[in-house]
DRENBA-537242 format. One record per residue: residue number from 1; residue in three letters; z negated, y negated, x of N, C-alpha, C, O in turn. Coordinates in nm, 2 decimals. Last residue first. Layout:
N
ATOM   nr  rest    n_zz    n_yy    n_xx   ca_zz   ca_yy   ca_xx    c_zz    c_yy    c_xx    o_zz    o_yy    o_xx
ATOM  NUM   ala       Z       Y       X       Z       Y       X       Z       Y       X       Z       Y       X
...
END
This chain:
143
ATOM   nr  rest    n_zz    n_yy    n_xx   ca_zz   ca_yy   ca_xx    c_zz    c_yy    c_xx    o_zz    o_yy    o_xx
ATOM  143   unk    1.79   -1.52   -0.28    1.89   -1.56   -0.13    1.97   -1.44   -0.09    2.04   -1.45    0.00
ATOM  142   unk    1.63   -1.35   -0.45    1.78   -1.43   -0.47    1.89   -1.46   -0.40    2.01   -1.44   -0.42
ATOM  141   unk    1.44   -1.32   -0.32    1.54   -1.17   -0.34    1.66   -1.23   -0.39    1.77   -1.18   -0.37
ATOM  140   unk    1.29   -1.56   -0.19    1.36   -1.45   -0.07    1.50   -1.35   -0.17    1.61   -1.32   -0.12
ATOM  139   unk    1.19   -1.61   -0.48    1.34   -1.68   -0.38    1.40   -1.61   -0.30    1.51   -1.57   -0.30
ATOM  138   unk    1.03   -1.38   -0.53    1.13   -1.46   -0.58    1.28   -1.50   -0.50    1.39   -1.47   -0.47
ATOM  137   unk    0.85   -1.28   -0.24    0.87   -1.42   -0.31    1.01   -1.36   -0.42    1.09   -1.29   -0.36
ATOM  136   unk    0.64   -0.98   -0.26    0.78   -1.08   -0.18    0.77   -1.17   -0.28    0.70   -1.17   -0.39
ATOM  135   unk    0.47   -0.71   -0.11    0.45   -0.84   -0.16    0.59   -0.90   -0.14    0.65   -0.88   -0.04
ATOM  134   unk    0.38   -0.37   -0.16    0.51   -0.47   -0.10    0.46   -0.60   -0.15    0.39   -0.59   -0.25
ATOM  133   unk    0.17   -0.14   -0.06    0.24   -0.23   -0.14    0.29   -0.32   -0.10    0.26   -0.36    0.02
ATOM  132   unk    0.11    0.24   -0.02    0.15    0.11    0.05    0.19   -0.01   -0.08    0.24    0.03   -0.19
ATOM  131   unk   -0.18    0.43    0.01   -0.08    0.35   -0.13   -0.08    0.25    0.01   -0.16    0.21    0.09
ATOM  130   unk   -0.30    0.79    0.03   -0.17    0.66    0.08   -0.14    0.60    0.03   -0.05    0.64   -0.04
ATOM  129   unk   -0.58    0.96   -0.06   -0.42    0.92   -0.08   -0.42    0.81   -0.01   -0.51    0.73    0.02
ATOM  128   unk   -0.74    1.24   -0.12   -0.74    1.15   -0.14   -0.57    1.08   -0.07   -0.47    1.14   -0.04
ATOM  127   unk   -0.92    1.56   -0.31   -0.78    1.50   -0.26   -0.84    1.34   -0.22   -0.95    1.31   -0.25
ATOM  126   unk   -1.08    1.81   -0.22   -1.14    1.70   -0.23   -0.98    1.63   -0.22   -0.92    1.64   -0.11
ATOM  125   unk   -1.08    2.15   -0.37   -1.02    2.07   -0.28   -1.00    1.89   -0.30   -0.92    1.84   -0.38
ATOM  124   unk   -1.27    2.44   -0.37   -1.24    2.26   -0.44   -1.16    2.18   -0.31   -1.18    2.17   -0.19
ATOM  123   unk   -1.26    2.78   -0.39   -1.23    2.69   -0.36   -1.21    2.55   -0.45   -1.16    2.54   -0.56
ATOM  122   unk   -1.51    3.00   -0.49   -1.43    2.94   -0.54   -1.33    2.77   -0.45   -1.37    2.66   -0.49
ATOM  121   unk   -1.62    3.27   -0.40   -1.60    3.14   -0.32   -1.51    3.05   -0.44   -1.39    3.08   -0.42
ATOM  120   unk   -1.82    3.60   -0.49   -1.69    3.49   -0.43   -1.76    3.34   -0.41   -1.87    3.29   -0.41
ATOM  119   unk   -2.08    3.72   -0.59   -2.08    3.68   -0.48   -1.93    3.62   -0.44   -1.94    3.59   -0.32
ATOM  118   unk   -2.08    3.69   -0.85   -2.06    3.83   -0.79   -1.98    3.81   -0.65   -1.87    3.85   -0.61
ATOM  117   unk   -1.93    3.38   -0.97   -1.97    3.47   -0.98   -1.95    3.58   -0.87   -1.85    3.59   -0.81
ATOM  116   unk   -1.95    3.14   -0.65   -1.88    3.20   -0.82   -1.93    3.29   -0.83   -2.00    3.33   -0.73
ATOM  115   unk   -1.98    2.80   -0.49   -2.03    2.95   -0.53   -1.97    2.96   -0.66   -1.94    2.88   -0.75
ATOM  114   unk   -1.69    2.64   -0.37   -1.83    2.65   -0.45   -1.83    2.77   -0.50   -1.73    2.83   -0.55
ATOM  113   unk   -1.57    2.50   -0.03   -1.62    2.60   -0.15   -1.74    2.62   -0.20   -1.85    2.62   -0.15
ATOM  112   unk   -1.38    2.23    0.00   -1.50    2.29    0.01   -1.50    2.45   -0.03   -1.39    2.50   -0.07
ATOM  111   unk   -1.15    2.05    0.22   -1.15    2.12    0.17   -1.32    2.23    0.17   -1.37    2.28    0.27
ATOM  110   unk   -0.98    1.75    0.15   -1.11    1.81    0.22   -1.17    1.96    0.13   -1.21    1.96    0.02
ATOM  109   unk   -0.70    1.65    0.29   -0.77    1.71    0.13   -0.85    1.77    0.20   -0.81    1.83    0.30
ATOM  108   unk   -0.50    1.31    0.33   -0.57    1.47    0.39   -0.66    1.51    0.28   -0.69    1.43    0.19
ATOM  107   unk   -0.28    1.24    0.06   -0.34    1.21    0.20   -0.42    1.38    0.24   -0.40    1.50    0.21
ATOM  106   unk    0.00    1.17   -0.12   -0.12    1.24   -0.08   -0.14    1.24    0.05   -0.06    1.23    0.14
ATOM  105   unk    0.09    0.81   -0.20    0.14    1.00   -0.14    0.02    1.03   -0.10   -0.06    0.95   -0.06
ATOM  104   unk    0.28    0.56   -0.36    0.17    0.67   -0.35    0.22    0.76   -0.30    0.33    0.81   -0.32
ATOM  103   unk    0.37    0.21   -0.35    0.40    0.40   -0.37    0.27    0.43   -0.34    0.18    0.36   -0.29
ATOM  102   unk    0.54   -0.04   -0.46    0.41    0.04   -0.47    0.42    0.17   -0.42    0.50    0.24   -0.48
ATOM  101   unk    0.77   -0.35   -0.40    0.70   -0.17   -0.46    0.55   -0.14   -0.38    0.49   -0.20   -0.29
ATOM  100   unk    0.68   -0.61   -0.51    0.80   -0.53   -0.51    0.77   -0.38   -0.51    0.75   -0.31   -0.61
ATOM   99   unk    0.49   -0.79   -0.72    0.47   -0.67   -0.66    0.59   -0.61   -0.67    0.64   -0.56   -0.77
ATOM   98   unk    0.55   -1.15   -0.66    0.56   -1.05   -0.71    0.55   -0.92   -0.63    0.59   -0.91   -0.51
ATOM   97   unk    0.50   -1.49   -0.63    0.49   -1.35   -0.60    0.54   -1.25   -0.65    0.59   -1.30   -0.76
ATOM   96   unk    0.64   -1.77   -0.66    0.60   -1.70   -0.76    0.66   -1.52   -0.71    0.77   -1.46   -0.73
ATOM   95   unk    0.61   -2.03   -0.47    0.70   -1.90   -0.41    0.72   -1.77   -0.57    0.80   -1.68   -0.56
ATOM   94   unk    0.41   -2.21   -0.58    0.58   -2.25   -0.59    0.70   -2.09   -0.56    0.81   -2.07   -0.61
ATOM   93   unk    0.16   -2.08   -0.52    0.20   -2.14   -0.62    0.36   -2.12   -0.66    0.42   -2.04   -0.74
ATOM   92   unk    0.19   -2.09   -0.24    0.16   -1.97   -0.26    0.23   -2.01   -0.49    0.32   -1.95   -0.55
ATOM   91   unk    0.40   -2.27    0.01    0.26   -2.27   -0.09    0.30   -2.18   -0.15    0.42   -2.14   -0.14
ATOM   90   unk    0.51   -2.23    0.29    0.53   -2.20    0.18    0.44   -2.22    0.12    0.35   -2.16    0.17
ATOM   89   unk    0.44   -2.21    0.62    0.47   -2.32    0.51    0.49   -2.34    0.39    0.51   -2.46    0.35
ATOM   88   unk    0.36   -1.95    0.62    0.27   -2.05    0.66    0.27   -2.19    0.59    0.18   -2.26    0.55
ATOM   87   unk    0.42   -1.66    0.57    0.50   -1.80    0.55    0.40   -1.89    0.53    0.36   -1.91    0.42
ATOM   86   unk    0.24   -1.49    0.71    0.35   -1.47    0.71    0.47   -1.59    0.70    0.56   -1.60    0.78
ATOM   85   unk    0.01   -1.61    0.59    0.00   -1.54    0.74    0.15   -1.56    0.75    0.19   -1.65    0.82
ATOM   84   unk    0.11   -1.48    0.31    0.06   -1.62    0.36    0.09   -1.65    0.47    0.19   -1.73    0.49
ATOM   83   unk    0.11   -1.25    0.34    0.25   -1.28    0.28    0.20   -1.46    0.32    0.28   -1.55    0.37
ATOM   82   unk   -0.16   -1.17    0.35   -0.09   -1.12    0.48    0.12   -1.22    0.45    0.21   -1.23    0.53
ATOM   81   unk   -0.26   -1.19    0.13   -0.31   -1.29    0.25   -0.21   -1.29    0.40   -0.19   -1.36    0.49
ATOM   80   unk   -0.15   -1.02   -0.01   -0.11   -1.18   -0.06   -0.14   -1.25    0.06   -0.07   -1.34    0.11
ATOM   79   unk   -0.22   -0.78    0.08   -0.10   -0.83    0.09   -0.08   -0.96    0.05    0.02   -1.01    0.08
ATOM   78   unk   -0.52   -0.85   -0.02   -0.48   -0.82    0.17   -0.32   -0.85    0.13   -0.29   -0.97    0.17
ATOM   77   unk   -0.49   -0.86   -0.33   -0.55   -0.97   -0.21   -0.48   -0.96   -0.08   -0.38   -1.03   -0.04
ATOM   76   unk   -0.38   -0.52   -0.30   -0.32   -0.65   -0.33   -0.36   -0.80   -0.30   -0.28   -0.87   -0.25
ATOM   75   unk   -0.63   -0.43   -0.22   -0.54   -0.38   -0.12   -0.42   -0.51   -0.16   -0.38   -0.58   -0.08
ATOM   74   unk   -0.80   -0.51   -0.41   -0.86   -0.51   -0.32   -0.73   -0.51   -0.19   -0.74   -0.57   -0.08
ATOM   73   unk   -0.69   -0.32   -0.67   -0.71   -0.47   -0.62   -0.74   -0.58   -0.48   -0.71   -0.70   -0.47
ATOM   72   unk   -0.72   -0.11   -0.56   -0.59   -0.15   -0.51   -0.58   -0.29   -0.59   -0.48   -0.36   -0.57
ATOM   71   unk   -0.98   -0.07   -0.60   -0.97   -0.07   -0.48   -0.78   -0.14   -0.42   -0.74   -0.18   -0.32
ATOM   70   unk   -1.02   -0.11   -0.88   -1.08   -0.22   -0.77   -1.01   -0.19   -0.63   -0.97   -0.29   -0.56
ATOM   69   unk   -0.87    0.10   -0.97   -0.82   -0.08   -0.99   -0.89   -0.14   -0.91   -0.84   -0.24   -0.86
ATOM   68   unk   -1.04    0.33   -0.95   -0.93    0.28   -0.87   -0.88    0.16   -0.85   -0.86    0.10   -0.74
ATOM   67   unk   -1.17    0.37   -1.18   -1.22    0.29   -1.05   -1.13    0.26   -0.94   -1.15    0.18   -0.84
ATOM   66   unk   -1.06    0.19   -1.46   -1.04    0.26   -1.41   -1.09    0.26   -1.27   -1.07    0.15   -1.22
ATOM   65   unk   -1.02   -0.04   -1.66   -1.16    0.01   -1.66   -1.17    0.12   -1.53   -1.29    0.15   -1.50
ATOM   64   unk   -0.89   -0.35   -1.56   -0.87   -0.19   -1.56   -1.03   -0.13   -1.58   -1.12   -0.17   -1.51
ATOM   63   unk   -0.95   -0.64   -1.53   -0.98   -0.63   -1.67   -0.93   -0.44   -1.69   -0.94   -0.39   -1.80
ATOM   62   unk   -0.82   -0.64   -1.27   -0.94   -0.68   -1.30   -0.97   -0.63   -1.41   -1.04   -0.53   -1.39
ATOM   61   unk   -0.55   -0.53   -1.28   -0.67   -0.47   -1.24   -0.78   -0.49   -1.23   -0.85   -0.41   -1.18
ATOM   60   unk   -0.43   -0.76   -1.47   -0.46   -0.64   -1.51   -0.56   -0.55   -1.45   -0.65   -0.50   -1.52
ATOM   59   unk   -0.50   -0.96   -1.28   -0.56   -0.95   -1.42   -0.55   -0.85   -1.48   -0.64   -0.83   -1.56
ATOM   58   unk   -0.32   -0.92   -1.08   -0.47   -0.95   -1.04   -0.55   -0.90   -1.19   -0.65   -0.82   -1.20
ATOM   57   unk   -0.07   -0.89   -1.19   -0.14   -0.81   -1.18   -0.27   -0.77   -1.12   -0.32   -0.66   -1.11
ATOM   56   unk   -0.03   -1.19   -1.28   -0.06   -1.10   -1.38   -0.14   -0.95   -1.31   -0.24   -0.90   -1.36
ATOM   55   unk   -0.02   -1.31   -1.02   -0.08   -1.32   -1.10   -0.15   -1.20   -1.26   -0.26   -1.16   -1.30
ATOM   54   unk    0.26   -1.14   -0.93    0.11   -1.14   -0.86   -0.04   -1.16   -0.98   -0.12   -1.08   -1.02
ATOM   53   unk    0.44   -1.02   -1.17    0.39   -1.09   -1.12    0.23   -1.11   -1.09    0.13   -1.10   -1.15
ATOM   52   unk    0.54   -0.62   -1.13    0.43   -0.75   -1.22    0.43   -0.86   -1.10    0.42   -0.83   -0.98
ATOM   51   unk    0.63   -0.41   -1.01    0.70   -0.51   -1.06    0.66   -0.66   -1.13    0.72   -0.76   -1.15
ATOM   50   unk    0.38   -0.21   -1.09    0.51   -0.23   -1.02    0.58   -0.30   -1.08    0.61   -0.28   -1.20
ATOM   49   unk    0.10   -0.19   -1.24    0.14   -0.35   -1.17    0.26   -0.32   -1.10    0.27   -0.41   -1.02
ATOM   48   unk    0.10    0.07   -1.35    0.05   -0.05   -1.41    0.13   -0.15   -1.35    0.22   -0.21   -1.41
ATOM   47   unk    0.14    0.23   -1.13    0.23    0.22   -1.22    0.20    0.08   -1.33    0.29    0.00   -1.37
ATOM   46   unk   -0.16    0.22   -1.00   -0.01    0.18   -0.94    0.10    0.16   -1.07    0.12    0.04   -1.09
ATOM   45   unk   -0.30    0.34   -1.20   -0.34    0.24   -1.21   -0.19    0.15   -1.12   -0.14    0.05   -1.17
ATOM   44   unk   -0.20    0.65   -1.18   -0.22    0.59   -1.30   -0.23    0.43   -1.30   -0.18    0.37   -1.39
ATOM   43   unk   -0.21    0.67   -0.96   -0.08    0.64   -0.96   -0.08    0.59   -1.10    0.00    0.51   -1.15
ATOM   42   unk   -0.48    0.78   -0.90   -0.37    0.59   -0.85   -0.29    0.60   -0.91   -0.28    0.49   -0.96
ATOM   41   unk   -0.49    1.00   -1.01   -0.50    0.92   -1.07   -0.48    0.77   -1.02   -0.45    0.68   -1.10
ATOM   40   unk   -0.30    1.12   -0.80   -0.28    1.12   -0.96   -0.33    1.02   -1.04   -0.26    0.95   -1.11
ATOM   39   unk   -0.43    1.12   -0.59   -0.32    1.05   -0.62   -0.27    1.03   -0.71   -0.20    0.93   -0.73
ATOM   38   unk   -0.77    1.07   -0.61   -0.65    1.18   -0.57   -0.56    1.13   -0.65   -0.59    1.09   -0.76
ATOM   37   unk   -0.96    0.89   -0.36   -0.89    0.92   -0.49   -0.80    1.02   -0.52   -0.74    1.05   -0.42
ATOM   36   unk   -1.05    0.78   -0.13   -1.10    0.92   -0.15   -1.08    0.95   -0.31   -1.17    1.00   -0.38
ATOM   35   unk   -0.78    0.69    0.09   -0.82    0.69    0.01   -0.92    0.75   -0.06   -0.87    0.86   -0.06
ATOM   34   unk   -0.59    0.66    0.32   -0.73    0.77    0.32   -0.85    0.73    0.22   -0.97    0.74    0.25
ATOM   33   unk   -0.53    0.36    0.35   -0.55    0.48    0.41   -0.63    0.58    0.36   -0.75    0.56    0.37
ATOM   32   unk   -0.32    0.09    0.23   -0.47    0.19    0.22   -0.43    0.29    0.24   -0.33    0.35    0.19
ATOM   31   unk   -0.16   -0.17    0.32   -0.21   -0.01    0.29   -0.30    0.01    0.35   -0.36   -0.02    0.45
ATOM   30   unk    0.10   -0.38    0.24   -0.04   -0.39    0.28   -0.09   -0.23    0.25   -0.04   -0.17    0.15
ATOM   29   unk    0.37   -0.63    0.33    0.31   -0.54    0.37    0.14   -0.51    0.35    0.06   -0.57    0.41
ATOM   28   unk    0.56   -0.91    0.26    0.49   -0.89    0.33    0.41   -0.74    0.28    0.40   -0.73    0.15
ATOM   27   unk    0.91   -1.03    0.30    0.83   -0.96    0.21    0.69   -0.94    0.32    0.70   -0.96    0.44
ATOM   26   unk    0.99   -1.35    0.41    1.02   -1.24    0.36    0.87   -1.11    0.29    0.75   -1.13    0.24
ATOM   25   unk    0.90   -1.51    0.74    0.93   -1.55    0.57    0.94   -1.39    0.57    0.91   -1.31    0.67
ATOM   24   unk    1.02   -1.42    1.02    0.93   -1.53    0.94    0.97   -1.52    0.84    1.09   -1.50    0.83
ATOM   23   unk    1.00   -1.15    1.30    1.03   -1.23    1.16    1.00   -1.29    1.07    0.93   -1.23    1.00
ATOM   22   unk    0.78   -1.06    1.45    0.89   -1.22    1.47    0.96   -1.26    1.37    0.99   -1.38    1.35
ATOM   21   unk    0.68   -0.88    1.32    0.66   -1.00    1.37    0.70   -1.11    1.40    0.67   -1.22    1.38
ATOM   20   unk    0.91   -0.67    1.33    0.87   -0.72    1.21    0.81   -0.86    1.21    0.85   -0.95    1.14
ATOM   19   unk    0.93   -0.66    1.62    1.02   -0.74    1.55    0.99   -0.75    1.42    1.04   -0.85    1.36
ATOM   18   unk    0.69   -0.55    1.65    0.71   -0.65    1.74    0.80   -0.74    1.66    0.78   -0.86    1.64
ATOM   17   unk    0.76   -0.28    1.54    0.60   -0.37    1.49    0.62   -0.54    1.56    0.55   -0.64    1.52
ATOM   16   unk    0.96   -0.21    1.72    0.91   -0.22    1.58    0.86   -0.29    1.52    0.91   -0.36    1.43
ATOM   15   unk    0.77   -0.17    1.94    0.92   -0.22    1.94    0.91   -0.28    1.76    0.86   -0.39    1.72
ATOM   14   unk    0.58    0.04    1.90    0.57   -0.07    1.91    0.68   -0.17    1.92    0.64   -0.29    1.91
ATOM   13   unk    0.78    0.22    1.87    0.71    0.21    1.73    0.64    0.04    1.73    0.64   -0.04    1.64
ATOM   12   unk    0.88    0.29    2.12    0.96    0.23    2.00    0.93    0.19    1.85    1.00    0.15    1.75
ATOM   11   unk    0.65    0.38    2.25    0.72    0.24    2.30    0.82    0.22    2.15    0.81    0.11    2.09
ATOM   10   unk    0.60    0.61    2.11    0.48    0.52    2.05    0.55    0.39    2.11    0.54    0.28    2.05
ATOM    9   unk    0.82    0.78    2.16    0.81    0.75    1.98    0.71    0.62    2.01    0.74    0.51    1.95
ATOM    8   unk    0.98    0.72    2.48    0.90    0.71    2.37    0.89    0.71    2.22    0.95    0.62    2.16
ATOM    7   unk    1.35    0.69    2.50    1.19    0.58    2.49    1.13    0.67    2.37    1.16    0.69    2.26
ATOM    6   unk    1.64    0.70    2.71    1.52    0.76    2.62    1.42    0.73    2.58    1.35    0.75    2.68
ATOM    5   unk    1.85    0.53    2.79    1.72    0.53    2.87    1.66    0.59    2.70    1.64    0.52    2.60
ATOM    4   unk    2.21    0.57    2.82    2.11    0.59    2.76    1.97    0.62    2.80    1.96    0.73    2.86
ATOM    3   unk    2.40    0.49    3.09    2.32    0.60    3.08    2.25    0.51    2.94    2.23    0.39    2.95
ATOM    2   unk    2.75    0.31    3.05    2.56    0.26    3.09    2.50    0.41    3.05    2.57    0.46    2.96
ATOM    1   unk    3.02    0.39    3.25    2.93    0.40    3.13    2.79    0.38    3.16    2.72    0.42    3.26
END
């Protein structure tokens, strides 16, 4: 019997990241860290574009009054650039994108206190958040 060789979390993570790489075509990947929004309200502007074609959801978060829209505008670009990068040969046109998923999760919360009456503390707690987004073609989900 061959022994099992035990590896590292950080050698198997890079393993990982290695073969996502090598894989051509398919969905592409993009996130925002440490957002300084609190999740609630992304999620308001996230739920907008799950599922929307690329196109359309450029325009919805352009034309969002909300300040968040810019920034996961901003994180949608990076996934389209990265879905490019990715299929090199594919024109961007013909592939007709779409936002496969979205998610949201709370991030680290900074935590203050503001003065209260008869000398207490009132605690504030500064939220902000994790949005990953999915980029994929059409065709890929067919095949």
């Amino acid at each position: 019997m061959e022994a099992t060789k035990k590896l590292k979390k950080s050698v198997l993570i890079r393993q990982r990241k290695e073969q996502e790489k090598a894989q051509v075509g398919g969905a592409s990947t993009a996130k925002l860290l440490n957002c300084p929004t609190s999740p609630r309200k992304m999620r308001l502007v996230v739920d907008l574009i799950r599922g929307e074609k690329v196109e359309t959801a450029l325009y919805i978060l352009k034309h969002s009054g909300k300040e968040a829209a810019a920034r996961v505008e901003k994180l949608l670009l990076s996934a389209i650039k990265n879905w490019e990068a990715k299929n090199e040969g594919a024109s961007l046109e013909d592939s007709a994108l779409f936002v496969k998923e979205v998610s949201v999760g709370g991030g680290r919360q900074l935590k203050r206190l503001r003065p209260a009456p008869q000398g207490r503390g009132y605690r504030i707690r500064k939220r902000s958040n994790h949005v990953t987004l999915v980029v994929d073609s059409v065709n890929n989900v067919n095949n």
